[in-house]
N, CA, C and O atoms as a GROMACS GRO file, in nm:
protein
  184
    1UNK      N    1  -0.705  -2.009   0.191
    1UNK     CA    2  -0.633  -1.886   0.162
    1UNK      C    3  -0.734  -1.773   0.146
    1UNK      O    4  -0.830  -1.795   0.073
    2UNK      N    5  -0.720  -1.644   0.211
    2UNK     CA    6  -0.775  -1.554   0.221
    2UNK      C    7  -0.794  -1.480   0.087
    2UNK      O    8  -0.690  -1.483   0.020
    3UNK      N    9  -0.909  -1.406   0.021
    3UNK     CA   10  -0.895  -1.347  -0.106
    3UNK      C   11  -0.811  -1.225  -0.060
    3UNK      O   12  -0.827  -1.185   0.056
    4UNK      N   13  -0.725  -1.165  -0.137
    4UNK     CA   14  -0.644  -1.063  -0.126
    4UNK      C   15  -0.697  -1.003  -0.250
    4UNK      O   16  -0.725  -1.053  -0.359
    5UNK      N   17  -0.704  -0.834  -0.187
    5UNK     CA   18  -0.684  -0.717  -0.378
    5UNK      C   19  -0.508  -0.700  -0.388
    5UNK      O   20  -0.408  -0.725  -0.319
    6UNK      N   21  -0.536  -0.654  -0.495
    6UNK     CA   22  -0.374  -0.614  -0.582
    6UNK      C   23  -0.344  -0.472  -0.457
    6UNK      O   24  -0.226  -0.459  -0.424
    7UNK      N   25  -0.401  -0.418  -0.421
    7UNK     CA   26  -0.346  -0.298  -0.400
    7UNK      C   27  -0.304  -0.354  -0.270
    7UNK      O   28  -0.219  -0.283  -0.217
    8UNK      N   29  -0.350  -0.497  -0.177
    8UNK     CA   30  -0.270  -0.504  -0.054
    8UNK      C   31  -0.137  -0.604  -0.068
    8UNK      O   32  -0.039  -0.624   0.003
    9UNK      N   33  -0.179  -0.652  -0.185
    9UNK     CA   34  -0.061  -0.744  -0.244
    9UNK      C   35   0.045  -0.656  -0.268
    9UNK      O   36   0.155  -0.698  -0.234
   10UNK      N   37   0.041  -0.548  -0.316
   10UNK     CA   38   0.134  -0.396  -0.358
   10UNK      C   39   0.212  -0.343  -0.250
   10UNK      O   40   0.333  -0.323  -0.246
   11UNK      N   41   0.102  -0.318  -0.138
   11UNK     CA   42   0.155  -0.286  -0.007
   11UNK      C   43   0.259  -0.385   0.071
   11UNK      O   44   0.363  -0.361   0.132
   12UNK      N   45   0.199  -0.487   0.049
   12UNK     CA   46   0.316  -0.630   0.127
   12UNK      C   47   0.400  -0.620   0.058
   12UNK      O   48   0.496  -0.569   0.117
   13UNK      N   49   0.423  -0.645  -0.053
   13UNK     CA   50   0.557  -0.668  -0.126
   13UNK      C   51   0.642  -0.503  -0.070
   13UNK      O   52   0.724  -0.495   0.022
   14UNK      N   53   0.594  -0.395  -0.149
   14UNK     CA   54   0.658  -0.287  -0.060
   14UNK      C   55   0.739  -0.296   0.034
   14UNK      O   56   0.860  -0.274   0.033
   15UNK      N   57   0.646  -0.344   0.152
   15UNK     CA   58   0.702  -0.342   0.292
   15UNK      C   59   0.848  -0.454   0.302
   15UNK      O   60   0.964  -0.427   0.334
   16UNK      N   61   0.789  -0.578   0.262
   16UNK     CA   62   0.871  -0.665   0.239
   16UNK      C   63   0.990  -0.648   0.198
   16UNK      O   64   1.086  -0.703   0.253
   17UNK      N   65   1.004  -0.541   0.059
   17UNK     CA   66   1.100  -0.503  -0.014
   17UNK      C   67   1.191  -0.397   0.133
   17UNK      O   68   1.300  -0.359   0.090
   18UNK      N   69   1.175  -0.364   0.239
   18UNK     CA   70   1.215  -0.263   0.303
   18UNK      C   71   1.185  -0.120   0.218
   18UNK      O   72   1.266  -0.028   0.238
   19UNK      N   73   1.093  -0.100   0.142
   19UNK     CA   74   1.044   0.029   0.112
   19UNK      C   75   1.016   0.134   0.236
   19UNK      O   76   0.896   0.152   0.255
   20UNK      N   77   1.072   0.182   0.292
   20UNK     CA   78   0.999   0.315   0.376
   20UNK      C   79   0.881   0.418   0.399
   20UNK      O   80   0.799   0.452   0.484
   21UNK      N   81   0.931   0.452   0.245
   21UNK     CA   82   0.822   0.564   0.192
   21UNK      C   83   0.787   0.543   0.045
   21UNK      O   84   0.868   0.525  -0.046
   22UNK      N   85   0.650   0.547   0.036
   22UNK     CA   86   0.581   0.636  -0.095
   22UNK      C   87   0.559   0.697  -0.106
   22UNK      O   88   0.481   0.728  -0.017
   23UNK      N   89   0.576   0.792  -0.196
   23UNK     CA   90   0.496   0.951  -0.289
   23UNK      C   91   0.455   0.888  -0.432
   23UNK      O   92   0.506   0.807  -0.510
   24UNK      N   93   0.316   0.980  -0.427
   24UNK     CA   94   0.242   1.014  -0.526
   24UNK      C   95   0.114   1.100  -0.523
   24UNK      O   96   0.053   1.156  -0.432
   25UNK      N   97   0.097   1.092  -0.641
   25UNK     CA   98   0.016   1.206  -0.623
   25UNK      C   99  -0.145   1.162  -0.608
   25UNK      O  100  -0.188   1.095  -0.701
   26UNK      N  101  -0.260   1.202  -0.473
   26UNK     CA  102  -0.326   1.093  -0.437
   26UNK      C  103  -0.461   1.135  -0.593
   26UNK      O  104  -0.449   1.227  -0.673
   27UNK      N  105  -0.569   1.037  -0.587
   27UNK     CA  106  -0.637   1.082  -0.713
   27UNK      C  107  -0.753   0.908  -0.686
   27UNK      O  108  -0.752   0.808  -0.613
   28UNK      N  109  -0.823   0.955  -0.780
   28UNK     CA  110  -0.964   0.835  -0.788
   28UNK      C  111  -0.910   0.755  -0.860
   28UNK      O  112  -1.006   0.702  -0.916
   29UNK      N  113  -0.816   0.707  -0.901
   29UNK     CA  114  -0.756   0.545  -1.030
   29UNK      C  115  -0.639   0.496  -0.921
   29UNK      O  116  -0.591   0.386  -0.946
   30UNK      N  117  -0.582   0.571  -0.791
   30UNK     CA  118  -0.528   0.505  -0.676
   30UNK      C  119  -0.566   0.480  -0.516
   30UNK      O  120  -0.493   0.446  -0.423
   31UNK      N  121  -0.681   0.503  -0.518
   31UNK     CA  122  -0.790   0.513  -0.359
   31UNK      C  123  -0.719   0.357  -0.324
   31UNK      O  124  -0.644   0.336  -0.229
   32UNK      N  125  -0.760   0.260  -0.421
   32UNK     CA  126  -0.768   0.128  -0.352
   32UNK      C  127  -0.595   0.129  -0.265
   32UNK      O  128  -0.579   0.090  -0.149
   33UNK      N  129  -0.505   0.173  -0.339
   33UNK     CA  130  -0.345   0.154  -0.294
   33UNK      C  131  -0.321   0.223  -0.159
   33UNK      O  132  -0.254   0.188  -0.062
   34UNK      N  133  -0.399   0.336  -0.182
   34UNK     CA  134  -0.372   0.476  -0.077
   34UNK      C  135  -0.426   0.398   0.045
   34UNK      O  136  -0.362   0.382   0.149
   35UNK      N  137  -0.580   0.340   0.015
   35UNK     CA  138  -0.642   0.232   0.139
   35UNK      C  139  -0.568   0.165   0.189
   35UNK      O  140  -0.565   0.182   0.311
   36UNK      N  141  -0.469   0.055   0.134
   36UNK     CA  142  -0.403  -0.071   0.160
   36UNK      C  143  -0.289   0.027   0.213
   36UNK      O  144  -0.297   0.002   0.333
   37UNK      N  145  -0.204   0.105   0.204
   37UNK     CA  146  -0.109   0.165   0.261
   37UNK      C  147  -0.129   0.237   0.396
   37UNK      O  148  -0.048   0.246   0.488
   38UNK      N  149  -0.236   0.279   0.389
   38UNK     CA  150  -0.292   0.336   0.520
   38UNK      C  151  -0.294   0.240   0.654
   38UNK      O  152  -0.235   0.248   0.763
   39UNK      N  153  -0.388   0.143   0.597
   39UNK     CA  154  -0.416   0.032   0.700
   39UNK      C  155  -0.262  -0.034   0.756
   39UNK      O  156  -0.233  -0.100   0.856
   40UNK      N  157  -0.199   0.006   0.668
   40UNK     CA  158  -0.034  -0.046   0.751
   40UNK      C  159   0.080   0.084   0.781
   40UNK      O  160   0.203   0.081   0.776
   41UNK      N  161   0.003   0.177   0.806
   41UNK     CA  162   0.065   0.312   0.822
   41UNK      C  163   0.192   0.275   0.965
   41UNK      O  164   0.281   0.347   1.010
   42UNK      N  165   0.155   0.147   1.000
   42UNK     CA  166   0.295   0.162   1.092
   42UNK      C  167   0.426   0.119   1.046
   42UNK      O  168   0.540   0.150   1.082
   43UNK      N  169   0.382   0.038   0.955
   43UNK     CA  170   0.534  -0.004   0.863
   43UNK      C  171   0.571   0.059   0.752
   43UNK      O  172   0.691   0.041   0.733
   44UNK      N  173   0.502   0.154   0.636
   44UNK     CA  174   0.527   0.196   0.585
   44UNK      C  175   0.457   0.360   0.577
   44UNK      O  176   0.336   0.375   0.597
   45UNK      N  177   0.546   0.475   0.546
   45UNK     CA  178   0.472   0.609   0.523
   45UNK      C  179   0.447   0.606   0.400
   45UNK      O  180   0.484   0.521   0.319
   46UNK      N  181   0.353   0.746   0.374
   46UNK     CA  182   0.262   0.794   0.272
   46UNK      C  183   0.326   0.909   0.250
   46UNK      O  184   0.285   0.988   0.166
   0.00000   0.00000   0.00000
């Protein structure tokens, strides 16, 4: 099993959940989330 961070574990479940979109407001205590959301910018927006 591959090591996974929380913030791509965050993103899967998201997607999973049929989430669409997130907002927030971007900042240095959420880089890692903003990263993991990006890298799947085709299934879910920012």
């Amino acid at each position: 099993m591959a090591n996974m961070k929380g913030a791509d574990l965050i993103a899967d479940v998201l997607i999973q959940e049929g989430i669409p979109y997130v907002f927030g407001i971007c900042g240095h205590g959420n880089v890692g989330l903003l990263d993991a959301l990006h890298d799947r910018r085709d299934e879910i927006k920012l």
